[in-house]
C-alpha positions, 0 to 999 in steps of 0.5 A: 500500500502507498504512503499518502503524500504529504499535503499542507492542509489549506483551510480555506479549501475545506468544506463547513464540516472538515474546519468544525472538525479541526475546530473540535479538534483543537478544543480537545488540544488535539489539533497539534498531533492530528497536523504532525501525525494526521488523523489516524494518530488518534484513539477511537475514543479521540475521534468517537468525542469529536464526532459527537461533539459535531453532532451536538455542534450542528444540532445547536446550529440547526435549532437556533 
């Protein structure tokens, strides 16, 4: 299997869903091993907390 190149990751290219979960990601103090070591760094645990907190995000989002 290939290795994944590297790419700098460009936040204005990401869609709505990708920047709320760097945002995520960032408030659970994730965010600087996710941009060294990419996602799969992470605990099923990590991602299972991130993952919901979006789905709370954008239920907020959808009621207000």
């Amino acid at each position: 299997m290939a290795a994944k190149k590297d790419k700098p990751i460009r936040l204005e290219e990401l869609t709505q869903e990708e920047k709320l979960k760097y945002e995520i990601a960032e408030e659970l103090g994730l965010l600087d091993r996710v941009m060294k070591d990419g996602w799969r760094s992470l605990s099923s645990k990590e991602t299972g907390r991130i993952g919901g907190m979006m789905t709370k995000k954008k239920k907020e989002r959808n009621n207000a």
